[in-house]
N, C-alpha and C positions, 0 to 999 in steps of 0.2 A: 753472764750466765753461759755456761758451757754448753756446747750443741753435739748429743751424742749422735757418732758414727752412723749409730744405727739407726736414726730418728733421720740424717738427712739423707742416707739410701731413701729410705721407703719415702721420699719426698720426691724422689726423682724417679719413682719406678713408674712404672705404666698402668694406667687404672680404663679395666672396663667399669659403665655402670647401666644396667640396666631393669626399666619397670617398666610394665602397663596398671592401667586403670579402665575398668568400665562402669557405666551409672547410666541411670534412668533416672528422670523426673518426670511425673505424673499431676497432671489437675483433671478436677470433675465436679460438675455442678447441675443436678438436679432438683428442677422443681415440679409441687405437686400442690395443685390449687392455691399457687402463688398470687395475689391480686396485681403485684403490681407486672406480672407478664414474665418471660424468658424463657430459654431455650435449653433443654438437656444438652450437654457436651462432656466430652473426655479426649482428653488429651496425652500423647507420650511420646517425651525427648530421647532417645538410645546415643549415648555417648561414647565413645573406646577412643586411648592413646594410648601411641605405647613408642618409648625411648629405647635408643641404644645410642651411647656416648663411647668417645675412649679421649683421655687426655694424659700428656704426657710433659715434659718441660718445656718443648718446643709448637709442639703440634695440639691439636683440639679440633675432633671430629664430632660431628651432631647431628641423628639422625631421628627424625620423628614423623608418625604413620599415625593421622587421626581419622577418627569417622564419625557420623552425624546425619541421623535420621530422625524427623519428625512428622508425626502423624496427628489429625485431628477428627471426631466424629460429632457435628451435631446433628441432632433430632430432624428426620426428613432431609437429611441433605448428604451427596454422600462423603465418601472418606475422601479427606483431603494432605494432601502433603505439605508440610508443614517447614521442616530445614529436610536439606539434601547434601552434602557433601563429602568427598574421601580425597586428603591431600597429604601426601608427602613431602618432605623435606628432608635438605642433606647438607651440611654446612659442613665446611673443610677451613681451617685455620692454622699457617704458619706463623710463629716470631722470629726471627734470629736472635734477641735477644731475650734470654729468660723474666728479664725485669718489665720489660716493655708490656704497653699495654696496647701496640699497635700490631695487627697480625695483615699478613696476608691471606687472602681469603677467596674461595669457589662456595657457589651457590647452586643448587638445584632445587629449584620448586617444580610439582605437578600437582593438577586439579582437576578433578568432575564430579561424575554426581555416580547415581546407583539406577535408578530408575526415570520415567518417561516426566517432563514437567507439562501441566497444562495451565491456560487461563479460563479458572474456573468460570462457571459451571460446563464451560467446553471441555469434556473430556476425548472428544473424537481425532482430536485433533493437536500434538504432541506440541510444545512448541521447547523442548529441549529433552535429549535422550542422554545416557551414555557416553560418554566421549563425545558430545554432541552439546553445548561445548566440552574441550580441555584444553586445558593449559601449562606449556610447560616454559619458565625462566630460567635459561642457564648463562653463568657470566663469574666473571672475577672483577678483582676490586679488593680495597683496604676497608679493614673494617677495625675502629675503637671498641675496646672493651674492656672495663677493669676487671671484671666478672661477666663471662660471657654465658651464667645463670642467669642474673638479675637484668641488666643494661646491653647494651650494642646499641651503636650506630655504625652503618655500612653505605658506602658510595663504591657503586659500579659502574663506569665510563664504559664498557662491553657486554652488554646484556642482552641474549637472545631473547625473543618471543614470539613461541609455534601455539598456533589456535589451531586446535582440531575441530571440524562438523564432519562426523564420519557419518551422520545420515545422510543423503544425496539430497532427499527433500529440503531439507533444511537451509544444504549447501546452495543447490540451485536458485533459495529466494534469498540468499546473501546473509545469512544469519549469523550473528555474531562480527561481522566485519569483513568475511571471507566474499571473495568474487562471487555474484551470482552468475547463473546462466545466463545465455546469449539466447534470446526467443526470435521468432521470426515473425511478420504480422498476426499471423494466428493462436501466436502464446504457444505454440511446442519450439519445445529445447534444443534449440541447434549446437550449441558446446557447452556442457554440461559444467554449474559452477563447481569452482575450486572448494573442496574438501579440508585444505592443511593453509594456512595463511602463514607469513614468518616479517618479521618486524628485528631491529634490533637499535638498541637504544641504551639510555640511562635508567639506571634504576637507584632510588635509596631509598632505604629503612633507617626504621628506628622502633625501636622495642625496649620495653623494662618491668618490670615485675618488683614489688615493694607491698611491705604490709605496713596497712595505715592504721591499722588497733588492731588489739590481738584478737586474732581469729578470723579478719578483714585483711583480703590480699586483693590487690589491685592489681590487672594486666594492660598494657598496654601496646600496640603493632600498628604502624603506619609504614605503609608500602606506595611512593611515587612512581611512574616511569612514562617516559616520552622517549616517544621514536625517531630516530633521524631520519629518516626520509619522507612519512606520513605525517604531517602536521606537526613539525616539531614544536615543543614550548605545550601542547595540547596534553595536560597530564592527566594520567589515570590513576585514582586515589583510593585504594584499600587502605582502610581505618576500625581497628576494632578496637574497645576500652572494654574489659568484664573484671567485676566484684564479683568475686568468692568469698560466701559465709560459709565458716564451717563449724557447725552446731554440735558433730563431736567426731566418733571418727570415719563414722558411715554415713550421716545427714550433714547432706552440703546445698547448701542454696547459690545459685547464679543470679545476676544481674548484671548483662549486657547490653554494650549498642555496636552496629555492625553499618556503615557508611561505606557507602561506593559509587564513584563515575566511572563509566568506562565508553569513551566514545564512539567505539564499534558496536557497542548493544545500542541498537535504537529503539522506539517506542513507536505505538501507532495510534490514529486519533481517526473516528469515522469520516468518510469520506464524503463530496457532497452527490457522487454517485450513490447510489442505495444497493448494500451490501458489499462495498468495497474500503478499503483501509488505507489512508495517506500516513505515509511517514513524517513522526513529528518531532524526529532529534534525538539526540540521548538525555536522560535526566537523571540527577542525581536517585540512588537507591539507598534506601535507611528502614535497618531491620530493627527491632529492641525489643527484648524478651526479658523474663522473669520465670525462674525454674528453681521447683524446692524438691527433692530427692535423695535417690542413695546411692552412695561412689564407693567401689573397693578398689584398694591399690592392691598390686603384688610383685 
């Protein structure tokens, strides 16, 4: 078969493409002289992504801006925060050769949140704000891909990692892995902890996207990385899997699970002083959610 002129220009031109999508999912459940007991609640997910790609015979840029806010209210108790997060991403991919499916490859990840985190019912007292943590990975590295829609795999032997606590409170009691302050016998602050922490290590992913019956699309994203100088071989493990149902073209239902270690978050267990807090290591963190709602693309 003959391959017209014009059909292999427009294969080799440059293509932007770009969308967003925003949704909400919504649950509620009231009762009213219910015998067997519960609690009135409502609950709602606010969801926005939004893409801008360019690909070209050589080259393939990828850049995506998501956000993620959840709220919940039950009966007598109050509003509580539910997901929190705004992260960007920036993926840059060379081949030299147009058939290959090996690119050369830059990464930019960032991450925080929107608002103040507490451990409820303490609200007085913040235990994550704003940039307070953030995270930012930058690094190169080869990354496989035959379709760098659906699949990647990415190994980066150069990977920075800058943790921000830009609350000073936070910084000063060490939070998130940053230096705390230096106290003197009486607990005031002689040099005030580190704010910006920086690590630099391996990183690898792996990601792929595939529908497994029609209407049922499976995602999947695993993010390794250890540091060379801090505890190497000690890895920190972002893992998310989510089912998307999509009921037609505006009701889409989620089911997610959201898994993480990370050995600078630690955890605290009461002390055998009364009203004090011993630290008790880091531990695995495991989210999983179920959300039925409405998504527009545009």
């Amino acid at each position: 078969m003959k391959t017209n002129k014009n059909d292999k220009v427009k294969e080799l031109r440059p293509e932007w493409d770009k969308n967003n999508k925003i949704g909400v999912n919504l649950s509620e459940v009231t009762f009213s002289n219910w015998n067997s007991g519960g609690s009135n609640s409502v609950s709602a997910l606010f969801n926005s992504e939004s893409n801008i790609n360019y690909k070209d015979k050589y080259f393939s840029w990828k850049n995506r801006l998501t956000s993620r806010y959840g709220i919940n209210k039950q009966q007598a108790r109050e509003l509580r925060k539910t997901e929190d997060v705004i992260e960007f991403n920036s993926n840059l991919g060379y081949k030299p050769d147009s058939l290959s499916n090996w690119y050369y490859s830059a990464r930019l990840n960032f991450k925080t949140q929107f608002t103040n985190g507490y451990k409820y019912p303490n609200t007085d007292d913040p235990i994550s704000k704003l940039m307070a943590p953030g995270y930012l990975f930058f690094g190169g590295g080869m990354e496989y891909a035959k379709n760098r829609d659906d699949m990647s795999f990415y190994f980066s032997p150069l990977t920075l990692k800058t943790t921000f606590v830009l609350d000073q409170d936070l910084a000063n009691a060490g939070a998130f892995g940053v230096d705390p302050a230096v106290l003197d016998d009486d607990g005031n602050v002689i040099i005030e902890g580190k704010r910006i922490q920086k690590e630099v290590g391996i990183l690898v992913t792996n990601s792929y996207e595939m529908e497994v019956l029609e209407n049922i699309t499976v995602k999947h994203l695993v993010s390794l990385y250890t540091d060379y100088i801090n505890s190497f071989g000690n890895i920190d493990v972002d893992w998310q899997i989510n089912f998307d149902f999509k009921v037609n073209s505006f009701v889409k239902a989620t089911l997610g699970s959201h898994l993480r270690y990370d050995d600078d978050v630690k955890t605290t267990k009461p002390s055998v002083i009364e009203g004090e807090l011993d630290e008790a290591g880091a531990k695995t963190q495991w989210k999983q959610f179920l959300g039925i709602g409405f998504a527009v693309d545009f």
